[in-house]
N, C-alpha and C positions, 0 to 999 in steps of 0.2 A: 658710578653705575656698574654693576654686574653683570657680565656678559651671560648671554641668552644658553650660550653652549652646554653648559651644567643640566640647565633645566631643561632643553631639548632633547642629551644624553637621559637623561630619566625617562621621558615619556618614551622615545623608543623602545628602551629593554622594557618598559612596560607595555608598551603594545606588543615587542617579541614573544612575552610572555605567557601574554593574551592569547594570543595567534597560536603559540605551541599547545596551551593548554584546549582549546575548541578545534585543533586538527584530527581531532576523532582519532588517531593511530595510537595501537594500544600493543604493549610487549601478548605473545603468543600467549601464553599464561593467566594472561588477563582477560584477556579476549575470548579464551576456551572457558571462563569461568563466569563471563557474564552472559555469552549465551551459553552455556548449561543450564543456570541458577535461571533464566529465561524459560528455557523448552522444559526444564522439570514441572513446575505447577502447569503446562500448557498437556504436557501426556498425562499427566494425572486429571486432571479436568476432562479430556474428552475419553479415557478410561473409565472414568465416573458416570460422564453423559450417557456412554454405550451400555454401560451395566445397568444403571437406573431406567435407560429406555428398554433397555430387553425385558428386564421383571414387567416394567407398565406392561409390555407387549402381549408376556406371556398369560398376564389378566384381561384387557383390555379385550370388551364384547361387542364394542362396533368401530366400524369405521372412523366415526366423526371422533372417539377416544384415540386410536391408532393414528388418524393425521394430526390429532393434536400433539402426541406424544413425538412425533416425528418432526413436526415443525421448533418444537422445545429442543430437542436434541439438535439438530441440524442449525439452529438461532445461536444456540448455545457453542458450538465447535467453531463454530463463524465467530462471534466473540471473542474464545478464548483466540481462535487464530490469529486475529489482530493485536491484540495483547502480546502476543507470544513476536508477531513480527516487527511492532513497534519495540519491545523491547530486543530484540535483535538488531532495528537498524541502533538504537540509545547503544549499543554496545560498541560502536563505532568501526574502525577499519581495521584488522589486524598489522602488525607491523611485521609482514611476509610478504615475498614476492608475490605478484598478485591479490594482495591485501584485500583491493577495492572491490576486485572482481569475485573474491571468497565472501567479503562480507553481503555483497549484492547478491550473490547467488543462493547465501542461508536466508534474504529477505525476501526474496522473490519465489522461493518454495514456498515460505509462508504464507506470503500475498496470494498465491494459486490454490493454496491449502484453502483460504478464507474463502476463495472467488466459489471456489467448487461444491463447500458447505452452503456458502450463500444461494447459487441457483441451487442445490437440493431442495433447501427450503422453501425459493420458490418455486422450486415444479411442484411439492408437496402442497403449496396453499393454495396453489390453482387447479386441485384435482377438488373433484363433486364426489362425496363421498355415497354416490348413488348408480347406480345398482352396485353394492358390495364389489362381487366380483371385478367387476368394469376395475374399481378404485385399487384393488389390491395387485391388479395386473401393471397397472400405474404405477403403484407407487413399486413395482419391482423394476420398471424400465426407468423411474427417478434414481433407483438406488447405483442401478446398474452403472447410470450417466457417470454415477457419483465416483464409482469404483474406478472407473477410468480417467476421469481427470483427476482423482487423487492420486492413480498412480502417476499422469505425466506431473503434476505437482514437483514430485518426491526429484530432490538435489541430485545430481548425479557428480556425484565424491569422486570420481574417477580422473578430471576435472582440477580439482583440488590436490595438486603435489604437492604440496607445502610438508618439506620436512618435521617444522617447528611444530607446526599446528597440529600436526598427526602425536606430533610426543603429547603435548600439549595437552589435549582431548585426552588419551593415553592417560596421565599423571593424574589431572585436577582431580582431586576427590568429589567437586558437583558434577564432574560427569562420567561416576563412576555407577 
């Protein structure tokens, strides 16, 4: 009979292995590379949304075109934001002091990012595109909502001392 030990000793380093590989802590470097490669198609996307909604805009002869155009755009930044913060949290922890609390805080601007595009949207689909003016005053007190929680949205780096991370960000070419 064979003693148990051998085969025990295996499955452990194989569940250590397991375990290090799904603790999400990623070298500075890596970490700066996967949210880059993350937030690029996410500011290119809603660079695109803004520009394609302003041309609509600049044609666009009634209202019910205008809140249409506005619920597409604002649907659409809402999307990408979730996209953009799911893969920021897939990007896992950085391996810097403060790791947990760096990674949460580039996911939790996102998530705010998303919240703020989302009620735009819907202040925009609950407005009556009737009497014109009424609509247009609306959707500037939607807009305005919008401007202000997207600024409290926005990360405050300040926050974020991580020596590594700052070279890091600095160096990678995707977030150049």
């Amino acid at each position: 009979m064979r003693p148990a030990r051998p085969l025990a000793l295996l499955v452990l380093l194989a569940l250590s292995a397991l375990l290090a590989a799904c603790s999400g802590s990623h070298s500075p470097r890596a970490w700066a590379t996967a949210v880059c490669t993350t937030l690029e198609p996410w500011r290119s996307e809603i660079g695109s949304l803004t520009t394609r909604t302003q041309q609509q805009m600049e044609s666009a002869t009634t209202p019910g075109q205008a809140k249409e155009n506005l619920m597409r755009l604002f649907g659409g930044a809402e999307a990408a934001s979730e996209r953009a913060r799911a893969g920021v949290a897939k990007a896992g922890v950085p391996d810097v002091e403060n790791g947990q609390e760096i990674a949460d805080g580039f996911a939790g601007s996102l998530a705010a990012t998303r919240d703020a595009y989302a009620r735009a949207k819907t202040g925009i689909e609950a407005l009556q595109t009737a009497p014109a003016e009424t609509f247009y005053q609306k959707v500037t007190e939607v807009v305005g909502r919008l401007q202000t929680d997207y600024q409290a949205s926005s990360l405050d780096t300040s926050k974020l001392n991580s020596v590594e991370l700052k070279a890091a960000f600095d160096e990678v070419p995707e977030c150049r």
